[in-house]
Structure formats: C-alpha cells, structure tokens
C-alpha positions, -999 to 999 in steps of 0.1 A, spaced: 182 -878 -5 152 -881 17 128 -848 6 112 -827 31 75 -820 35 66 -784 44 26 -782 53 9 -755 38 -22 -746 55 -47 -721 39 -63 -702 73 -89 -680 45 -106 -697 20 -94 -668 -8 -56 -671 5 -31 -686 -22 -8 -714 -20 29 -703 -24 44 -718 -52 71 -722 -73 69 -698 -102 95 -712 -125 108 -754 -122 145 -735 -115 134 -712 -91 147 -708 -52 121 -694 -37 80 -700 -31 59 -669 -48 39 -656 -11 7 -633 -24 -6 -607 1 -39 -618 9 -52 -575 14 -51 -548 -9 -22 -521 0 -19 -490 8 15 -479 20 24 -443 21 64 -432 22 84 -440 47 53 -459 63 55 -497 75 29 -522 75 23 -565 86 7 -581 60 -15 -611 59 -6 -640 35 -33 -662 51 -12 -687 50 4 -709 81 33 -738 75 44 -765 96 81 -770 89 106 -793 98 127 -788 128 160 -798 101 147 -759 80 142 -726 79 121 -703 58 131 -671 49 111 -642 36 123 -623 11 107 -598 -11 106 -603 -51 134 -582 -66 109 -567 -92 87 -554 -67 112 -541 -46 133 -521 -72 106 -507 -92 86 -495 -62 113 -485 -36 100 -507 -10 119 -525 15 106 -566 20 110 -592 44 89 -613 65 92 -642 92 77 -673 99 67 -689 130 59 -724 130 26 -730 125 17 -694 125 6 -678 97 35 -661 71 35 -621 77 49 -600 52 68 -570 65 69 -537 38 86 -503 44 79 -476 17 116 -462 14 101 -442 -18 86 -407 -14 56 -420 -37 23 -439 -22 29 -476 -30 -4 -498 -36 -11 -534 -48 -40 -555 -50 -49 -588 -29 -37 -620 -45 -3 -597 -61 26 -621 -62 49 -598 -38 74 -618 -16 91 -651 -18 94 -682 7 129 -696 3 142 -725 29 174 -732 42 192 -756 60 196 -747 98 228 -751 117 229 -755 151 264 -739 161 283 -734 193 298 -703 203 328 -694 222 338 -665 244 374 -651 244 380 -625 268 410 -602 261 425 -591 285 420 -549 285 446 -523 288 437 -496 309 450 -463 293 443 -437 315 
C-alpha cells in the first residue's frame, strides 16, 4: 500500500510539530501555540501555528484529547483547511475557569479516508389531512 505524505508546515518558529504520541496511536498530538484562558461557558479559536497540505484522497479531523476533555469539562474540535493553518475550537461547558499553557498537548489530528458519495432524492408523495 502506497503511504501518503501529509506536509506539515510550521508558520511560527516556537509552534510544534504534531506527532504521534504512542507507535499504536490514531491520532497526531496538535499543541496550542497560546496560553489559555477560557472562562465557563465561553468559546475561543486557537492557534496551533501549524498549516498542512493534505492529499485530496484524506481528511483530517480534529478532535480533542479525551483526558483533557473529561477532567476539564471542555468541549474540543477543530478544522482544517488545506493549507491553512490547524485551529482549535474549545467551549468551557464547566462552571470553573479552564487555563493551559502554550506548547500543552491538547487536541489530536486523526485522518480519514474520504468518500465521495452520490445522493438521491425520493419525493413521497404527501397526504393532505385537513
């Protein structure tokens, strides 16, 4: 099987490569490249630094890191534009101030295999009842 090359591309020089934390691992560690302040129920974009070229056959998903997300009551995901750089997205779902320092390991990057799939439209035909 032919591998696929992602392109990471560093767009600070103090931004952090994802990587694979484990060899059996799923997903890329993605490090917030600011410190955090999030107050409850607030939402916040943040920076990874970090842009990837991927190929048109993937996907990348952002996802946040179950640890961080259960001990903290915050909501995680993110999205990726190609060549654009990788924002995380948080929502404080606690009623607590959640904060982390710059370079924290506090998403994951996990691709996928996209499918392009056709859809169809069935129209029913509707009943009026009145």
């Amino acid at each position: 099987m032919k591998q696929a090359t992602v392109i990471f591309t560093k767009l600070t020089l103090d931004s952090t490569i994802p990587c694979r934390h484990s060899k059996g691992a799923a997903g890329y560690d993605l490090y917030c490249n600011e410190d955090i302040k999030l107050q409850p129920s607030d939402h916040i974009s943040v920076s990874t630094g970090i842009k990837c070229e991927i190929p048109s056959h993937l996907f990348g998903l952002v996802l946040g890191r179950s640890g961080v997300s259960s001990k903290n009551g915050v909501e995680i995901i993110g999205y990726i534009k190609n060549n654009e750089e990788i924002k995380i997205e948080i929502t404080n779902c606690s009623n607590m101030l959640f904060e982390t320092s710059k370079n924290t390991r506090i998403a994951q990057l996990v691709f996928l295999k996209r499918k392009n799939l056709e859809f169809a439209t069935e129209h029913m035909n509707m009943i009026d009842l009145e």
